[in-house]
C-alpha positions as CSV (number, residue, x, y, z in Angstrom):
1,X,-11.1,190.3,37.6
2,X,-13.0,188.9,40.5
3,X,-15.5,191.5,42.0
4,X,-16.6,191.1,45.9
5,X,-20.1,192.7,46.9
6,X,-20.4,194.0,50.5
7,X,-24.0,194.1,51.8
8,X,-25.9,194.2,55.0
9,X,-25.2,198.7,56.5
10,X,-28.1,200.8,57.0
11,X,-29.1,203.2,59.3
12,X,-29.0,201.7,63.4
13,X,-29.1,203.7,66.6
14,X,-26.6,203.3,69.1
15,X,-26.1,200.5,70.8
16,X,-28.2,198.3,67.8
17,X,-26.8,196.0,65.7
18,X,-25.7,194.7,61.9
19,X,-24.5,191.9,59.9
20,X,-22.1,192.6,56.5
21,X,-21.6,190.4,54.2
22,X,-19.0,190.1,51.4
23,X,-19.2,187.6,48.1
24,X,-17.1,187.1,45.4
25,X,-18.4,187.5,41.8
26,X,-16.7,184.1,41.0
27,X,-17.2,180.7,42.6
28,X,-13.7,180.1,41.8
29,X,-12.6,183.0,44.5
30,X,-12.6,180.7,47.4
31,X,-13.2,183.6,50.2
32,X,-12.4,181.4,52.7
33,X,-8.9,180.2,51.1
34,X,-7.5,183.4,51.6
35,X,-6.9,185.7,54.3
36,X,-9.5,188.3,54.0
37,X,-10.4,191.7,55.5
38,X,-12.9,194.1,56.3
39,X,-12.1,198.0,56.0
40,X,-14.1,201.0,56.7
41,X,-13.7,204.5,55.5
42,X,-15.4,207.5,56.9
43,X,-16.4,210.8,55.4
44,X,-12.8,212.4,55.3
45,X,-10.8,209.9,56.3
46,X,-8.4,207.8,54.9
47,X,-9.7,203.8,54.6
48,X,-8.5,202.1,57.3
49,X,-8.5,198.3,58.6
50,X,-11.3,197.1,61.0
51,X,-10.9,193.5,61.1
52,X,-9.0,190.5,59.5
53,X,-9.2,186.5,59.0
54,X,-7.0,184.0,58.2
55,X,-5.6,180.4,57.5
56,X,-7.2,178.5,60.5
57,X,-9.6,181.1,61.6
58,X,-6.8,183.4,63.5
59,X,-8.4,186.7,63.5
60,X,-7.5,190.5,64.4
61,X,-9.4,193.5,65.1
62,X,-8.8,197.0,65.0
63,X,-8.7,198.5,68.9
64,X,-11.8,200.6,68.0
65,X,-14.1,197.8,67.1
66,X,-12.4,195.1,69.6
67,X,-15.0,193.2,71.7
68,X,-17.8,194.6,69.4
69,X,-17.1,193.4,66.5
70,X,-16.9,189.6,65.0
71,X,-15.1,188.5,61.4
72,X,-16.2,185.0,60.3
73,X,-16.9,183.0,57.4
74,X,-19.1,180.6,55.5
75,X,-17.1,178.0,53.6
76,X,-20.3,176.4,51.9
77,X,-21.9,179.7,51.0
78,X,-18.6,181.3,50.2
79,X,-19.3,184.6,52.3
80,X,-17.4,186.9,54.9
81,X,-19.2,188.2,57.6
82,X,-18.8,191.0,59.9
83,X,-21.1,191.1,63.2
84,X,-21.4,194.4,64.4
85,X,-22.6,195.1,68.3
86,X,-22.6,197.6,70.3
87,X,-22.5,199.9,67.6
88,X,-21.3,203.3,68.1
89,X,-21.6,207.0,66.0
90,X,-17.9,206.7,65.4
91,X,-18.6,203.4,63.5
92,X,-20.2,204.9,60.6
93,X,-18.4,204.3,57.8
94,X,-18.5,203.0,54.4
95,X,-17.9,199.1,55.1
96,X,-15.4,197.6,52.3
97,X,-14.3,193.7,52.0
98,X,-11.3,192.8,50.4
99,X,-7.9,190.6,51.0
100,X,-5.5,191.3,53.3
101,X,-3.1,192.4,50.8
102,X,-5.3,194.8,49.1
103,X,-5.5,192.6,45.9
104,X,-8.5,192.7,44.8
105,X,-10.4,195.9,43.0
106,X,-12.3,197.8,45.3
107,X,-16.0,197.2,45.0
108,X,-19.0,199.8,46.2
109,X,-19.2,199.4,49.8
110,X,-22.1,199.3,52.1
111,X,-23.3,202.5,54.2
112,X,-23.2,202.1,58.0
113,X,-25.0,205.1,60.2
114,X,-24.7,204.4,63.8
115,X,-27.6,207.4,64.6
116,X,-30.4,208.4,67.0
């Protein structure tokens, strides 16, 4: 089965800055022919939703990352992104990319630490 990779967290002070990124193991997973997510689970916590894309581009956010926060995607390079601003300590999270649906295996994540 297809395996996405997320990318891109580290450690950032508040206020900074990141950029995920999310690839599919296969070429044949067209990321961008599918609506995709982004989801973020804290230490704790249950996994929960932080951003969404779909046919045309429509996009939603989570009303904790709204206005902070950007999904988008590369058609050529077959990636999903998520610009983080503004980033805050309540943001850190470990960063996961799948469908919208939840269809895919969940892969590792990538670490986001919104610290001084």
């Amino acid at each position: 089965q297809v395996q996405l990779v997320e990318s891109g967290g580290g450690l950032v002070q508040p206020g900074g800055s990141l950029r995920l990124s999310c690839t599919a193991s296969e070429s044949g997973f067209r990321i961008n022919a599918i609506a995709m997510g982004w989801f973020r689970q804290a230490r704790g916590n249950e996994r929960e939703f932080v951003a969404g894309v779909r046919a045309g581009g429509y996009s939603n956010y989570a009303d904790s990352v709204k206005g902070r926060f950007t999904i988008s995607r590369d058609t050529a390079k077959n990636t999903m992104y998520l610009q983080m601003n503004s980033l805050k300590p309540e943001d850190t999270a470990t960063y996961y990319c799948n469908t919208i649906s939840r269809s895919v295996n969940w892969g590792q994540g990538t670490q986001v630490t919104v610290s001084s």
